[in-house]
MARSE-666331 format. One record per atom (N, C-alpha, C): x negated, y, z negated. Coordinates in steps of 0.1 Angstrom, whole numbers, padded with zeros to 4 digits, always signed. Atoms other than C-alpha are relative to their C-alpha. Layout:
BEGIN
XYZ...
***
This chain:
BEGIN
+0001-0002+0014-0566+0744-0622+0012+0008-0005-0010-0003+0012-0538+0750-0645+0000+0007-0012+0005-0011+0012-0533+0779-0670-0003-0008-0011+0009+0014+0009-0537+0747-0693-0014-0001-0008+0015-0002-0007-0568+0743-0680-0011+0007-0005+0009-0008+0005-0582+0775-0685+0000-0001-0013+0005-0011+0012-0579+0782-0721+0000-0018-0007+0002+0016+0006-0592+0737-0725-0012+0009-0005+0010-0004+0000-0621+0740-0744-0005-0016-0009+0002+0009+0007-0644+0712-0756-0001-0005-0019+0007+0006+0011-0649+0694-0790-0003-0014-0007+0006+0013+0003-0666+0668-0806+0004-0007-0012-0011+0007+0012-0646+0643-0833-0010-0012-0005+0016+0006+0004-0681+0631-0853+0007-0012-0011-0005+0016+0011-0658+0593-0871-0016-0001-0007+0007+0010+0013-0677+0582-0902+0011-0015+0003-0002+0011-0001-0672+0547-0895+0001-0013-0004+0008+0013+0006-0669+0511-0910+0007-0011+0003-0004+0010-0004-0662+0479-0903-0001-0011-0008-0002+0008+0015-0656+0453-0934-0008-0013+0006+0010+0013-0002-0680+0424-0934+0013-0012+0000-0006+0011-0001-0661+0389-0930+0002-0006-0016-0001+0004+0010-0653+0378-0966-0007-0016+0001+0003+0017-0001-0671+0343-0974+0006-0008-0016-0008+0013+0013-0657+0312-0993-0014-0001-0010+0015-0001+0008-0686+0317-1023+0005-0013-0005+0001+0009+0008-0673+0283-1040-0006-0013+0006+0010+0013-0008-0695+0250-1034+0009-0014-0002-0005+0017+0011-0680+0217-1038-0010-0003-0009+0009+0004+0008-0693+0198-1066-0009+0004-0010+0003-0012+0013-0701+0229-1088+0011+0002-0014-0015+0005+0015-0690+0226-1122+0002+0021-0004-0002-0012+0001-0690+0268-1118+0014+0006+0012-0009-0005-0006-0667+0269-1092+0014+0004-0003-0014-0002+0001-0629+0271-1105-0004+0013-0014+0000-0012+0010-0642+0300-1133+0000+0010+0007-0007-0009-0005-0627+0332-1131-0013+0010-0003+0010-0012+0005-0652+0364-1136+0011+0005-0010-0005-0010+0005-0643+0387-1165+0002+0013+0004-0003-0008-0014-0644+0412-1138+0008+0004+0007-0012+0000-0008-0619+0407-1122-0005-0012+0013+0000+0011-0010-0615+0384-1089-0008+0012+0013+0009-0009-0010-0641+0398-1056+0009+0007+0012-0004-0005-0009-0614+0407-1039+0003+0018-0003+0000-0017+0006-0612+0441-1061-0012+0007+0001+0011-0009-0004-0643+0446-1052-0005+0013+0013-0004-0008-0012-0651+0476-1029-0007-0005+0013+0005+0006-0009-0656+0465-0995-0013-0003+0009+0012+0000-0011-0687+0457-0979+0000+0000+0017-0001+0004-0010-0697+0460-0944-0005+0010+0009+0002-0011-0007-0709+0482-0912+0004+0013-0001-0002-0010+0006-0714+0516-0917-0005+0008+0013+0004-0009-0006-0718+0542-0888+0004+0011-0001-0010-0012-0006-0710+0577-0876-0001+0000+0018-0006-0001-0015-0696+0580-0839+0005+0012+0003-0003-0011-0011-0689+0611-0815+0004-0001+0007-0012-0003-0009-0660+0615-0793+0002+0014+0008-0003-0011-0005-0661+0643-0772+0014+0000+0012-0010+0000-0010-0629+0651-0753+0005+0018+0002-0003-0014-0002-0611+0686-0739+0014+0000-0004-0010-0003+0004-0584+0701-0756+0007+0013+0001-0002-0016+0003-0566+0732-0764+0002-0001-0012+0006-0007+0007-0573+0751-0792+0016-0006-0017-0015+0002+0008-0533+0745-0809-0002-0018-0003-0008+0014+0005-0536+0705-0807-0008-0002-0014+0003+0007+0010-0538+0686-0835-0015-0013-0001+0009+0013-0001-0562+0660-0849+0000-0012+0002-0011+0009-0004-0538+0636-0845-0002-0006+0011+0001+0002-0015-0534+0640-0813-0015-0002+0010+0008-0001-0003-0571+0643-0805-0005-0020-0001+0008+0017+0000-0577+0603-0824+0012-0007+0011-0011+0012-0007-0546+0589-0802-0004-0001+0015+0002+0000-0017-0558+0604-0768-0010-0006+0000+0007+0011+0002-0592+0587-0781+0002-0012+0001-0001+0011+0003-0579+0555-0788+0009-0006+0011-0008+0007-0009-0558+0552-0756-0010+0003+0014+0009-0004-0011-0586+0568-0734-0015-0009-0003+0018+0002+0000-0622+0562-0748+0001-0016-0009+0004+0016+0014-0621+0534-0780+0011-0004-0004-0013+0007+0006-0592+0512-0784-0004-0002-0018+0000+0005+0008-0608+0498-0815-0001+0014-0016+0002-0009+0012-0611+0529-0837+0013+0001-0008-0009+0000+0004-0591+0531-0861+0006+0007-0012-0007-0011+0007-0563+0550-0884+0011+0000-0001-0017+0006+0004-0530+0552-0899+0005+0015+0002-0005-0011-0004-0505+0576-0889+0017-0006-0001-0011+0000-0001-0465+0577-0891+0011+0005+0008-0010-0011+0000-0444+0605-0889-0006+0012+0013+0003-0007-0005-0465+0625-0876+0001+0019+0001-0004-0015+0000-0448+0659-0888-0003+0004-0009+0004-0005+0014-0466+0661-0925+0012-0004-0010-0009+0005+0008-0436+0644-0937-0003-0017-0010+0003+0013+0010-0449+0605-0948-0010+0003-0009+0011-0002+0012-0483+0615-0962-0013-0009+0009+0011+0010-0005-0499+0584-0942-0014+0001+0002+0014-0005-0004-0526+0601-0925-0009+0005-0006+0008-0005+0008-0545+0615-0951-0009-0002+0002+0017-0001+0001-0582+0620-0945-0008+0010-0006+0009-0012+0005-0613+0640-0952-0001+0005+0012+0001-0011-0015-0616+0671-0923-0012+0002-0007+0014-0010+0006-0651+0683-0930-0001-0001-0012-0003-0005+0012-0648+0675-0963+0010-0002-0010-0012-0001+0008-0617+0681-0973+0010-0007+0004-0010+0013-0001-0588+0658-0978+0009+0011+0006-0010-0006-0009-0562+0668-0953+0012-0011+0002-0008+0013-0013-0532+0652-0927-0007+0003+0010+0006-0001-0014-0543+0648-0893+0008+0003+0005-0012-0003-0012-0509+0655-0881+0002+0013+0000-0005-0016+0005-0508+0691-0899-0015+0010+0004+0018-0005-0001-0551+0699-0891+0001+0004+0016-0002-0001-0013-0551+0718-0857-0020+0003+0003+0013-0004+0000-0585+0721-0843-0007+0010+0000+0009-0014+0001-0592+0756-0840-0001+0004-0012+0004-0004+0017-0590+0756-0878-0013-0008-0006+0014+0008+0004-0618+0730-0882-0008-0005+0008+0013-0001-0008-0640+0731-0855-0009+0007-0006+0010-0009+0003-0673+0743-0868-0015-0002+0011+0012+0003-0004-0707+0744-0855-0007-0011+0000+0005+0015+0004-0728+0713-0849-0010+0002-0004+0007+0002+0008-0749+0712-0877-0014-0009+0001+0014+0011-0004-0773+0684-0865-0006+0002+0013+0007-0009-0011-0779+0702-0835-0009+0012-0003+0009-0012+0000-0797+0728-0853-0012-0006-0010+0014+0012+0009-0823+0699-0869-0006-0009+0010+0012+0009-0006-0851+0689-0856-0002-0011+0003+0000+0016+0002-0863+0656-0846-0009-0003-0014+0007+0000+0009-0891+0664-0876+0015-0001-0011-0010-0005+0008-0855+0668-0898-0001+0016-0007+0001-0017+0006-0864+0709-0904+0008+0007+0005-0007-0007-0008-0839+0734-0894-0006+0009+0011+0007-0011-0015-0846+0752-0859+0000+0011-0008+0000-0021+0001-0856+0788-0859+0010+0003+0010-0005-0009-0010-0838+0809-0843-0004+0007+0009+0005-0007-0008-0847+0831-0813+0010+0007+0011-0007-0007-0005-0839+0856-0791+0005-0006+0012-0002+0012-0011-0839+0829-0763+0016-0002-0007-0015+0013+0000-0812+0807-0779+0010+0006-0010-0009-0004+0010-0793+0835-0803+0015-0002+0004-0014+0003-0009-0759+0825-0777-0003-0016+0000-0001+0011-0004-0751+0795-0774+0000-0006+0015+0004+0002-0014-0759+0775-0742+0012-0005+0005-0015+0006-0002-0728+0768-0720+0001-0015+0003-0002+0018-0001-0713+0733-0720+0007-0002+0010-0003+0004-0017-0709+0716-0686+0018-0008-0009-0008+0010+0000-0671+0708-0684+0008+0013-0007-0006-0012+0009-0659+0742-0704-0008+0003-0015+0002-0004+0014-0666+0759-0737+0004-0003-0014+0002+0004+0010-0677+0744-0770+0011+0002-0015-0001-0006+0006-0653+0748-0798-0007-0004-0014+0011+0005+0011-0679+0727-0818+0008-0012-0005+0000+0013+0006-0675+0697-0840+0010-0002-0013-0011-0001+0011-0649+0684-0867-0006-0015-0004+0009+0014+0007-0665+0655-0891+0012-0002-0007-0012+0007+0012-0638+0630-0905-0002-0011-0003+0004+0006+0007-0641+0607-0928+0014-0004-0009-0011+0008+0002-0617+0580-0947+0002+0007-0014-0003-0009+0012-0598+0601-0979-0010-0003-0011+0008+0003+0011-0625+0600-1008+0005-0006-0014-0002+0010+0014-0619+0581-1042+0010-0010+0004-0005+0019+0002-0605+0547-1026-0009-0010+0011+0004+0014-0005-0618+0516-1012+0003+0007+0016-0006-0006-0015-0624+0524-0972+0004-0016+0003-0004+0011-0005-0604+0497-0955-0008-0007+0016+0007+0000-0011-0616+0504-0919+0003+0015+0008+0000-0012-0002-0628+0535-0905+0006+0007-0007-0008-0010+0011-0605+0561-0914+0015-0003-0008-0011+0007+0012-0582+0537-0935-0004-0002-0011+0007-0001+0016-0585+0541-0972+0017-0009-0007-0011+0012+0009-0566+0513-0995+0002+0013-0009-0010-0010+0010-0542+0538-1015+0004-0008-0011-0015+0009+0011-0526+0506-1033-0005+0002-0013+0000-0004+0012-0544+0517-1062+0010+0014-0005-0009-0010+0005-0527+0550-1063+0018-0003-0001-0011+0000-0003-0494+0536-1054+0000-0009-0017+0002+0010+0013-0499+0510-1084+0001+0008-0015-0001-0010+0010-0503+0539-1107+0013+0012-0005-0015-0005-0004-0472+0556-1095+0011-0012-0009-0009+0013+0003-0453+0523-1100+0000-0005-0015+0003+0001+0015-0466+0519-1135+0009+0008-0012-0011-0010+0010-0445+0552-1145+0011+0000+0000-0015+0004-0001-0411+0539-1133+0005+0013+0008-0012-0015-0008-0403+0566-1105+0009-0003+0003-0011+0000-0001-0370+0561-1105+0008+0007-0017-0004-0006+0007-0342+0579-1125+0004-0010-0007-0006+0014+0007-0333+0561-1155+0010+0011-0010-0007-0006+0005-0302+0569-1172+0005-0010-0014-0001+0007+0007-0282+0558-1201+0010-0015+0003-0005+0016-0011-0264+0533-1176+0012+0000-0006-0017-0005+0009-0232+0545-1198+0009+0004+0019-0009-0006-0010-0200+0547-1169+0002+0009-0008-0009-0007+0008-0186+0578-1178+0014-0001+0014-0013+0007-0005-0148+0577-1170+0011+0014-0007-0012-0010+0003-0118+0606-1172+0010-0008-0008-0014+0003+0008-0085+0606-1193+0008-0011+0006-0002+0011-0013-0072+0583-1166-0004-0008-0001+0013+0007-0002-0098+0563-1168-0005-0003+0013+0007-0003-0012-0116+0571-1135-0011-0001-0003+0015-0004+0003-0149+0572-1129-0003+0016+0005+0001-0014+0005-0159+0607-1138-0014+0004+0010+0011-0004-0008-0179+0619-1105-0012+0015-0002+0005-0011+0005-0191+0651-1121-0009-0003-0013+0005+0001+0009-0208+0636-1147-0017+0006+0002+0016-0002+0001-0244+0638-1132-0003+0016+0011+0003-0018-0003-0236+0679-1118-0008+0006-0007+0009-0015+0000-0264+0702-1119+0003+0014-0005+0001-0014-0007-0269+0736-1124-0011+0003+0006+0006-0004-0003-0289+0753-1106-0016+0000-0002+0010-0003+0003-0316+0763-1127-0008-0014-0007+0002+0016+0006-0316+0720-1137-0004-0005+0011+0002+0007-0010-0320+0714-1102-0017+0006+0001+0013-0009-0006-0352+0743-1097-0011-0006-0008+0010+0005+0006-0371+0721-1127-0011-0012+0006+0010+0010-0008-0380+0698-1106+0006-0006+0012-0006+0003-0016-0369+0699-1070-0011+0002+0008+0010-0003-0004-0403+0712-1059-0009-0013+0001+0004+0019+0003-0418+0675-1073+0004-0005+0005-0009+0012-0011-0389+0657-1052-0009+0000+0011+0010+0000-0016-0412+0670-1025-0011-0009+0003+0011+0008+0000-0443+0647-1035+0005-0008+0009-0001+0013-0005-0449+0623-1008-0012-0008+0001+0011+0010+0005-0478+0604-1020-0011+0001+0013+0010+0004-0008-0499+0608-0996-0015+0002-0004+0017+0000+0009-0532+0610-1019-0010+0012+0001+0013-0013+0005-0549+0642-1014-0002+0007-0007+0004-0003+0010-0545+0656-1045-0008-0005-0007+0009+0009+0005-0563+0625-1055-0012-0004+0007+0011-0006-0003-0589+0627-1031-0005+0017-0001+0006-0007-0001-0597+0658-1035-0005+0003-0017+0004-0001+0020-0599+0654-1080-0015-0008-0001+0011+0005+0010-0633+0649-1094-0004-0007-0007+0000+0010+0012-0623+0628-1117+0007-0014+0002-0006+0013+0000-0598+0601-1106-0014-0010+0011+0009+0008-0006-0619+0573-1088+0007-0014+0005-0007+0012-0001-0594+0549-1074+0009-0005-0008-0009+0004+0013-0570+0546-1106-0003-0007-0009+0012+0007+0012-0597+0528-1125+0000+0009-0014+0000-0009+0011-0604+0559-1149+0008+0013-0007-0009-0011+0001-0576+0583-1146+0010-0004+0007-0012+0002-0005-0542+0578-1140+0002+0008+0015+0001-0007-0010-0547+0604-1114+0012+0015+0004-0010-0011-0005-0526+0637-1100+0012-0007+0005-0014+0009-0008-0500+0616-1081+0011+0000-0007-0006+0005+0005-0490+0600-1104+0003+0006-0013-0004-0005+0006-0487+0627-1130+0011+0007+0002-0017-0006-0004-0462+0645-1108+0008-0007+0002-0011+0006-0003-0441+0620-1103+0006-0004-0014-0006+0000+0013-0438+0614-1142+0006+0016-0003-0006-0010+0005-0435+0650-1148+0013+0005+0014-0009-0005-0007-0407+0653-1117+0012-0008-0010-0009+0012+0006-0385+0623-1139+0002+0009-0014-0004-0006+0015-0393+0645-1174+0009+0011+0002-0010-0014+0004-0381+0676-1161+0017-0003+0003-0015+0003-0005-0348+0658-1145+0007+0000-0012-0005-0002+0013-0323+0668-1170+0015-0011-0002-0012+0007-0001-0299+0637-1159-0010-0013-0006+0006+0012+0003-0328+0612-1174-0004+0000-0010+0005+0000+0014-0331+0600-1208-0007-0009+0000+0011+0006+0005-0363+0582-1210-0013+0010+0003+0013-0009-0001-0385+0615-1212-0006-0002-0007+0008+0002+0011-0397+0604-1245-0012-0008+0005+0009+0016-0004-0411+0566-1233-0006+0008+0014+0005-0002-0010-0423+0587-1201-0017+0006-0005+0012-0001+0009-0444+0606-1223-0010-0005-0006+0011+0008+0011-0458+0584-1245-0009-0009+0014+0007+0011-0012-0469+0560-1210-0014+0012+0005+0016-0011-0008-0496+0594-1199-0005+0003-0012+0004-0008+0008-0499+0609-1231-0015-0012-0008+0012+0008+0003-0534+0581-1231-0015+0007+0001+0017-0004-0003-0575+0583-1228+0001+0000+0016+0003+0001-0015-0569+0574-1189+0016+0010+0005-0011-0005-0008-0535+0598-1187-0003+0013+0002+0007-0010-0005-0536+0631-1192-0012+0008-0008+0013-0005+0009-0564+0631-1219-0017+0005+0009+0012-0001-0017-0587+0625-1184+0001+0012+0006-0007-0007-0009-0573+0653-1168-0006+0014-0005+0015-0011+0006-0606+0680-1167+0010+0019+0004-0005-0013-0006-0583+0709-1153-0006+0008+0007+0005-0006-0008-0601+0717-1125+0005+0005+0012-0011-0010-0008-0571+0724-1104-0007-0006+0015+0004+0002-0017-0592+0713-1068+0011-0012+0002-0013+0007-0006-0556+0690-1064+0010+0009+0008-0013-0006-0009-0536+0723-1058-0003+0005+0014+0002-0006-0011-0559+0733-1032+0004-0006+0018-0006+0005-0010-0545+0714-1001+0012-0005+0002-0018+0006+0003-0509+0701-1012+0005+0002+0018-0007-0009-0015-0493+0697-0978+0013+0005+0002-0014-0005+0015-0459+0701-1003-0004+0013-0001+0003-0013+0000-0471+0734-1011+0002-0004-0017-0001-0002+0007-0471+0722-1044-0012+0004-0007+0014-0003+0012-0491+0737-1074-0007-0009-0009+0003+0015+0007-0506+0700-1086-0004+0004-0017+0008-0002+0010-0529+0717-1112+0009+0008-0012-0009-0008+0012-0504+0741-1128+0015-0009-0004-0013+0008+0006-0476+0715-1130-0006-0010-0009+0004+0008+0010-0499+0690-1148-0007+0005-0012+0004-0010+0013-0508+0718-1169+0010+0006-0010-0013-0003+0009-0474+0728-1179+0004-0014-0007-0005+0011+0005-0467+0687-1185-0011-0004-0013+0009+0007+0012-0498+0681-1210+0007+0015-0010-0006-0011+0013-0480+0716-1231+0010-0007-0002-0012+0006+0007-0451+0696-1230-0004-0014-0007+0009+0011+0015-0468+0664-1242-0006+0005-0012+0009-0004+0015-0487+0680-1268+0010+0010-0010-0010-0007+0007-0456+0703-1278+0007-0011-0013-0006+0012+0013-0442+0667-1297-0009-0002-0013+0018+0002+0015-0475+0668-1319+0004+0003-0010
***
């Protein structure tokens, strides 16, 4: 045994699980209903149906790895078929976004000694009552194979359509993004020196033009501000956190003149009139950004034109 070895300790990786029913052809020949559209929309916007479990993975680790690393040595060891999106791997794409216990996270940046907790359904009866306690079992009983660091419950990011297992369809959020034109828009004017050159200094900075919103350059969409809001629900009733910072990184840019038309595109009932200021976006940023207080300074700037 290897100093490794010694300081492995077990835990248990409790998947919420699902698996998408088979879509069926609903139209009949010979139906004078079949080629009409629903007002609804088409079924494919609908949210998915289909098998629903939770699953337990016990494997041995040490205390520093990742969660990441915990579904990959799963999926190459125990269950090919489980499944999950991942990239980068260094908290740089955003991809991996889930729920840890709860809370919207990365898997690449969640190490387990931070969200291991106690197993919860171990202390419930087969009656479903919580055990008593006693002086018998006030220690925990040792676990064959090394020491317990308990259980980590994950689950596919909250407010979107689960795709499979811990894959959650984002393309709403991305859709809402893409709605606000993230890209810089300028007056598309060359400028040009006495010479007539092109005048490479035209779009220089200062400093304190760069600090307005270089912090927002950071967003990388990866949805946890939006799972973890109250209020958005898939980009159906709120434009959502995302996609407010990415309007408000374009307003504050002081090389883009369509702040006005940026404005008026949120300043709606689903932009930031939705927008309850409950601030549970800034609490996990893996940006380190302050979500709640930047879409707080952008509705004073919208409402400052009133």
């Amino acid at each position: 045994m290897n100093g490794n070895d010694e300081t492995r300790a077990l835990v248990t990786l409790r998947v919420h699980r699902f698996t998408p029913r088979a879509e069926r052809n609903r139209s009949r020949s010979g139906s004078p209903f079949a080629k009409q559209s629903s007002p609804f929309g088409s079924s494919s916007a609908r949210r998915p149906r289909g098998k629903q479990w939770v699953q337990d993975y016990e494997l041995s680790v040490l205390p520093d790895t990742t969660i990441l690393d915990c579904l990959l040595t799963i999926k190459r060891t125990q269950d090919p078929s489980l499944a999950f999106r991942y990239s980068c791997g260094h908290g740089m794409c955003g991809s991996d976004a889930v729920a840890v216990n709860g809370t919207p996270t990365l898997l690449c940046t969640a190490k387990v000694k931070d969200w291991a907790t106690p197993d919860r359904q171990a202390a419930i009866d087969d009656d479903g009552f919580r055990k008593t306690a006693s002086a018998d079992d006030a220690s925990p009983a040792p676990v064959q194979g090394g020491n317990s660091l308990g259980v980590i419950e994950l689950a596919a990011l909250p407010g979107f359509p689960v795709q499979r297992d811990l894959i959650a369809d984002i393309d709403p959020m991305l859709e809402q993004i893409k709605r606000l034109k993230p890209y810089l828009q300028a007056s598309g004017k060359l400028a040009t020196t006495k010479d007539g050159n092109v005048d490479v200094f035209e779009y220089l900075q200062q400093p304190e033009q760069l600090a307005a919103y270089e912090t927002l350059s950071n967003c990388i969409a990866c949805g946890v501000c939006e799972g973890s809001c109250p209020v958005f629900a898939g980009g159906e009733a709120f434009i959502g956190p995302a996609a407010l910072i990415t309007a408000s990184r374009f307003i504050n840019d002081s090389r883009d003149t369509a702040a006005d038309a940026r404005m008026d595109a949120i300043d709606t009932a689903d932009g930031i009139a939705a927008c309850q200021s409950v601030r549970a976006c800034s609490r996990q940023c893996p940006r380190g950004i302050d979500v709640g207080e930047e879409i707080w300074q952008l509705i004073a700037k919208v409402k400052e034109r009133q």
